[in-house]
Every structure is written in structure tokens, then in C-alpha cells.
C-alpha positions in Angstrom: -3.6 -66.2 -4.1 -5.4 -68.5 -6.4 -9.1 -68.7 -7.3 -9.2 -72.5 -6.6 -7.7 -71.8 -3.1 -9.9 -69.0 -2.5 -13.1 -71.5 -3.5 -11.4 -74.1 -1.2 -11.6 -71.5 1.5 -15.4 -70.7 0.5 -16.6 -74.1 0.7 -15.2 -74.6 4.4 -16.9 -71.3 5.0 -20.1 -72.1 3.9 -20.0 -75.9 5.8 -18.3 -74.1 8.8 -15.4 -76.8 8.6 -12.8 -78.7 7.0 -14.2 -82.0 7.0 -17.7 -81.6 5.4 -15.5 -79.0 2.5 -13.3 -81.5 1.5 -16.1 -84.2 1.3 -17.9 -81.5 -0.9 -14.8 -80.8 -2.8 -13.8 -84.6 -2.9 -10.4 -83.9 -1.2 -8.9 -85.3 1.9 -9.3 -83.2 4.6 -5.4 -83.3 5.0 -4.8 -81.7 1.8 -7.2 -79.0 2.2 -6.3 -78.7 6.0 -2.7 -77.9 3.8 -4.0 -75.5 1.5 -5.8 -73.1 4.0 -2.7 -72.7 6.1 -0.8 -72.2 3.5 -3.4 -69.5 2.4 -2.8 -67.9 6.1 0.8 -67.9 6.0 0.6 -66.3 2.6 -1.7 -63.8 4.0 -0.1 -63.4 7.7 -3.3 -63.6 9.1 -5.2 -66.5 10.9 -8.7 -67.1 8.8 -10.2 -69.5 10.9 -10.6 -70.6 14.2 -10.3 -74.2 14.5 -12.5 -76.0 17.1 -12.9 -79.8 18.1 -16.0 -80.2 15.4 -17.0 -76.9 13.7 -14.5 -73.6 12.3 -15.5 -70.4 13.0 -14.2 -67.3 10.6 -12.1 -64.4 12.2 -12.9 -60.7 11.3 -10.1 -61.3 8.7 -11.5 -64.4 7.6 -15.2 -62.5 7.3 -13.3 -59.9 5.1 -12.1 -62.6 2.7 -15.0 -64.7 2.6 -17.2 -61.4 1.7 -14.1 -60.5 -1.2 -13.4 -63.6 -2.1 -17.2 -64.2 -3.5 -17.2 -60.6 -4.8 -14.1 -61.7 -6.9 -15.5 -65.2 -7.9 -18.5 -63.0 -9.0 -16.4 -61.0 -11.2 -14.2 -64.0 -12.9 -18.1 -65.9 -13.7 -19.3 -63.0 -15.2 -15.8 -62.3 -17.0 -16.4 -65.8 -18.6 -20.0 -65.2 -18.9 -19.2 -62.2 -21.1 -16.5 -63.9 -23.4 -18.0 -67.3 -24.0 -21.3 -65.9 -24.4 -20.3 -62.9 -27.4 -21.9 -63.4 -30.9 -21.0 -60.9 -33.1 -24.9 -61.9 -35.3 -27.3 -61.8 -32.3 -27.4 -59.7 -29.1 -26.6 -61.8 -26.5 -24.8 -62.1 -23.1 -26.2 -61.6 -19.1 -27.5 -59.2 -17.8 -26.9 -58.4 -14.5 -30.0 -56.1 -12.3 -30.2 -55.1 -8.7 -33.2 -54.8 -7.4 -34.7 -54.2 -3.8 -37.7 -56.1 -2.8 -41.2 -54.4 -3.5 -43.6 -54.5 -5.7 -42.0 -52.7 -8.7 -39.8 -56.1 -8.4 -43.0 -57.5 -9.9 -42.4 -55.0 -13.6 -38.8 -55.6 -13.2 -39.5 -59.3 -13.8 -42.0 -58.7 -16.4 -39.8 -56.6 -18.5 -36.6 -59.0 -18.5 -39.4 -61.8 -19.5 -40.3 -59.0 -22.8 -36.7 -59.0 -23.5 -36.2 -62.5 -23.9 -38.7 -63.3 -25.5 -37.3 -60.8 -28.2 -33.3 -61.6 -27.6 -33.7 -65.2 -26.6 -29.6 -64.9 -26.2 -29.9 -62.7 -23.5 -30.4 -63.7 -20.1 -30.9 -61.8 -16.1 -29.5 -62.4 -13.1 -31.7 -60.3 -10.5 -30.0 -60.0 -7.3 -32.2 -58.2 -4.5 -31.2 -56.0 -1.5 -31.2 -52.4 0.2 -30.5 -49.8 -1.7 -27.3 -49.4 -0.1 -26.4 -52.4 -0.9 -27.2 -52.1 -4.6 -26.0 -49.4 -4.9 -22.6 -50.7 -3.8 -22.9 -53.4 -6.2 -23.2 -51.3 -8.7 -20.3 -48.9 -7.8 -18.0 -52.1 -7.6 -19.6 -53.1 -11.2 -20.9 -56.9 -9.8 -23.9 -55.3 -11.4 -25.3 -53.4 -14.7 -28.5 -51.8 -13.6 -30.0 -51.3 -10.4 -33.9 -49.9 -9.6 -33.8 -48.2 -6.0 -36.6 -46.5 -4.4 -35.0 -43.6 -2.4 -32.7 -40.7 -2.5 -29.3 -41.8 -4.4 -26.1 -40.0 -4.5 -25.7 -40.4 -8.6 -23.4 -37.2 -8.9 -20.8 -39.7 -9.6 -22.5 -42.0 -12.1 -22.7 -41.3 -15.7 -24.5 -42.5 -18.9 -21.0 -43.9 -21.0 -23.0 -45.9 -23.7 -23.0 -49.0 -22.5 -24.1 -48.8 -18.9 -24.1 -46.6 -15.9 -20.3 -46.7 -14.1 -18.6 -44.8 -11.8 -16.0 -42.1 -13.0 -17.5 -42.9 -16.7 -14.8 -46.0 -16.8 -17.0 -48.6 -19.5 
């Protein structure tokens, strides 16, 4: 499975069919009509369901939309880190989950303190339940995450650079 496939299959997602993707990705509409079956048959599994004017995801399709932009997450923040390391100045993203109330507010006021200290650091706040942080930060699409609430943390551990499960860095 390639990423570029995978992206293909995000766009037609997100414009809930094949025509308006390719436009987006300036590709005929044979070629990714191609791609996306070929993605199936690699898979076994039908993704889509294709009607007259409009594709609809199956429950498979649902799953790989939902870890498909986990992984693209996880390659843009791979490259994120690695372009982004200078061995003189602290710098890089930094990646928070937060849920929506008013300690949101500080959480926005403190990344502002930072960079104005480490102006090569930058935030990308991503908000949500606490379950849903939480997972986030178990899967490691995320460095830091302020919860209100009671949170299992038995297996989360300080490991120096940031909180992971099974203390993996």
C-alpha cells in the first residue's frame, strides 16, 4: 500500500466521489477510478460503494479512511521532526491535545510564552474528549495532552522526553 494511493483514496473520501478527487488531484478520473480498485483488490475488500453521482464508504472503507489519516499524521510529523532538527537552537512541533473548556484559554497562552522564547518551536493543538486524547496520545499522534477527568495513567510513564506508553521514547 502506498501513501500516495492511500491520499488518492482520502481525497475521494472527503469529496464523496471520484470525479471531484481527481479534479482536486489533477488526474483523470480513469486513472484514479484504476488506482482505487487496484487498492481493493490489493486489500480484498470493497472500499466504496459506487453510485450514479456520489461514493459512499463501506465499514472497511470507514476503517481505512480513519487509519489512513492517522498514518499520514504520522509520516507529516516524521518529516516535521527531521527537517525541522537544529542541533544550535531548540526547535521542532509540538504536538498538544486538548479538550474544549476554558483551561484551553491557558493552554494557548502558554504555547504563545514558549514561542516567544524558542521562536523555532511551533504547536499543533488538536481538541476532543478525553477519550479521544487520550487515544491520541497512546497511539503517539500526540506529545502532551490536558484532560479534565479521571485517566487510567498506570500505563504512562515520564521517559525524558515525553509521556509514552510502555516507557517506549
Amino acid at each position: 500500500m502506498e501513501l500516495r494511493v492511500l491520499q488518492y483514496f482520502l481525497a475521494v473520501a472527503r469529496e464523496e466521489s471520484i470525479t471531484k478527487a481527481a479534479a482536486s488531484l489533477h488526474l483523470s478520473q480513469p486513472t484514479l477510478s484504476r488506482q482505487i480498485k487496484d487498492l481493493e483488490d490489493e486489500l480484498g475488500k470493497k472500499l466504496l460503494i459506487r453510485e450514479a453521482r456520489k461514493v459512499t464508504l463501506t465499514d472497511e472503507g470507514i476503517l481505512l479512511k480513519n487509519r489512513a489519516e492517522e498514518i499520514l499524521q504520522l509520516v507529516h510529523r516524521t518529516e516535521n521532526d527531521i527537517t525541522s532538527s537544529n542541533a544550535e537552537e531548540i526547535s521542532g512541533k509540538v504536538y498538544l491535545g486538548a479538550g474544549e473548556t476554558d483551561a484551553f484559554r491557558l493552554l494557548t497562552q502558554a504555547e504563545k510564552q514558549v514561542q516567544e522564547e524558542h521562536t523555532g518551536i511551533s504547536f499543533d493543538v488538536i481538541s476532543g474528549g478525553s477519550a479521544d486524547i487520550t487515544e491520541k496520545l497512546d497511539r503517539g499522534l500526540i506529545d502532551f495532552a490536558l484532560v479534565f477527568g479521571s485517566v487510567d495513567s498506570s500505563n504512562l510513564i515520564w521517559s525524558g522526553c515525553r509521556w509514552k506508553k510502555n516507557g517506549a521514547c
